[in-house]
C-alpha positions in Angstrom: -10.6 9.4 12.1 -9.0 9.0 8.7 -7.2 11.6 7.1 -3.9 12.0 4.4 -1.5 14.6 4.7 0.9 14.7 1.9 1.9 10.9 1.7 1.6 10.5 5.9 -1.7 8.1 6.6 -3.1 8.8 9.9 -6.0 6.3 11.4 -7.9 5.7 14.4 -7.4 1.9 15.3 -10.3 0.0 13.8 -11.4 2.4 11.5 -12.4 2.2 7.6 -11.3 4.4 4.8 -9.8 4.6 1.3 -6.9 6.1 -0.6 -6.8 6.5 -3.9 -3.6 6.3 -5.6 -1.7 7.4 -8.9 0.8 4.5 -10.4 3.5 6.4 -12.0 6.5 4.7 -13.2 8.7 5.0 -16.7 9.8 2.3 -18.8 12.6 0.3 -17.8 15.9 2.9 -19.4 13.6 5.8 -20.3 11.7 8.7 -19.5 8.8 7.4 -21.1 5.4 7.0 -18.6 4.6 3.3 -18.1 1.1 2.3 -19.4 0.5 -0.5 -16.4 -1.2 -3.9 -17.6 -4.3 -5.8 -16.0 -1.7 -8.4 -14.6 0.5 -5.7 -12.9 -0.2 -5.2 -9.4 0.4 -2.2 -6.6 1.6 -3.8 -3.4 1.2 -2.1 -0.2 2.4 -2.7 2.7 2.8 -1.1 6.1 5.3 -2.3 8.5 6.3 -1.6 12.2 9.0 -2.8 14.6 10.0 -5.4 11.7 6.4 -6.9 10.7 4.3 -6.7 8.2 0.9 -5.4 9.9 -1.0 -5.1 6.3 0.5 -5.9 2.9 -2.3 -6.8 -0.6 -2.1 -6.4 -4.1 -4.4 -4.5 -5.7 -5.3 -4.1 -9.8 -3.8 -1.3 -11.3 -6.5 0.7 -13.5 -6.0 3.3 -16.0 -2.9 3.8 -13.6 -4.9 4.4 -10.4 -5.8 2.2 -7.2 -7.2 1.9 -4.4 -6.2 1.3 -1.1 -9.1 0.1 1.4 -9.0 0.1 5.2 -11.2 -2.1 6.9 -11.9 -2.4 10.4 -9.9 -5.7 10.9 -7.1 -4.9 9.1 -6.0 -2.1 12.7 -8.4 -3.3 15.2 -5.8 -5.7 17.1 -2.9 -3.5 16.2 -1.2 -1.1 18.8 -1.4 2.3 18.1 2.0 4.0 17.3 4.1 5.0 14.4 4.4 2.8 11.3 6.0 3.1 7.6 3.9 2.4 4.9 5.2 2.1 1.2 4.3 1.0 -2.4 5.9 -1.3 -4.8 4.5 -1.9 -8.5 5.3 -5.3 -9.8 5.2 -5.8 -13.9 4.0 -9.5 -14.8 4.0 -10.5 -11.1 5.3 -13.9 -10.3 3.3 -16.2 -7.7 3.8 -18.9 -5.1 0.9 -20.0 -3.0 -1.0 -16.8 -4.1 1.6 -14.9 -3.0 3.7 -12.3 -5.2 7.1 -13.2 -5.0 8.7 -11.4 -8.1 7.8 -9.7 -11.5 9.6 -9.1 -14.6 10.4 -5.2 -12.7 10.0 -4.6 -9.4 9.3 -0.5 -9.1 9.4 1.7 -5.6 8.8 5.2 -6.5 9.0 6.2 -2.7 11.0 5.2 0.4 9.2 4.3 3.2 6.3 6.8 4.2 4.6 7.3 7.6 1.6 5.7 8.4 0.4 6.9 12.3 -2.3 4.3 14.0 -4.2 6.5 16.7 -5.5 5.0 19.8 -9.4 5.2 20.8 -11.3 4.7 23.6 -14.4 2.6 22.5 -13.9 -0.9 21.0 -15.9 -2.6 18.1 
């Protein structure tokens, strides 16, 4: 099972699926929409009891996204109640691959749910 409700994920453990996301954020000081560039990234993450249990960057096209579930990335995970949330980075900064800072760092949400469902076969 994969379903969205509003902004709460919900997901059997193991399972695949995709969200597709609107990047909305304004210029830094004005109401004026921000026109994201190929370098800027969308960085999502979902976190429970203090780790990180999926966090990747993903391109930012014609201010949309996607966000892909694959069977790895909740198969070893226990089911329960996690937070998920979005960050777009502007000109992202790297170390090792890894984003570590941008020009603007942008959170247009606080912290979401995400719910990870048990199930009773295993693949």
């Amino acid at each position: 099972m994969f379903t969205v409700n509003g902004t709460t994920i919900s997901l059997s453990r193991g399972d695949t699926g995709a969200i597709r996301i609107t990047a909305n954020a304004k210029y830094r000081g004005t109401d004026t929409p921000y026109v994201f560039g190929e370098r800027d990234r969308a960085l999502f993450t979902i976190r429970g009891n203090g780790k990180i249990v999926k966090q990747k960057a993903y391109p930012i096209v014609q201010n949309k996204f996607t966000v892909v579930f694959a069977n790895a990335d909740t198969d070893q995970i226990g089911a329960g109640s996690y937070s998920w949330d979005v960050r777009y980075v502007i000109n992202p900064k790297y170390e090792n691959g890894v984003i570590v800072d941008g020009d603007q760092v942008i959170t247009p949400l606080g912290p979401q749910q995400a719910n990870l469902l048990s199930v009773v076969g295993e693949i």
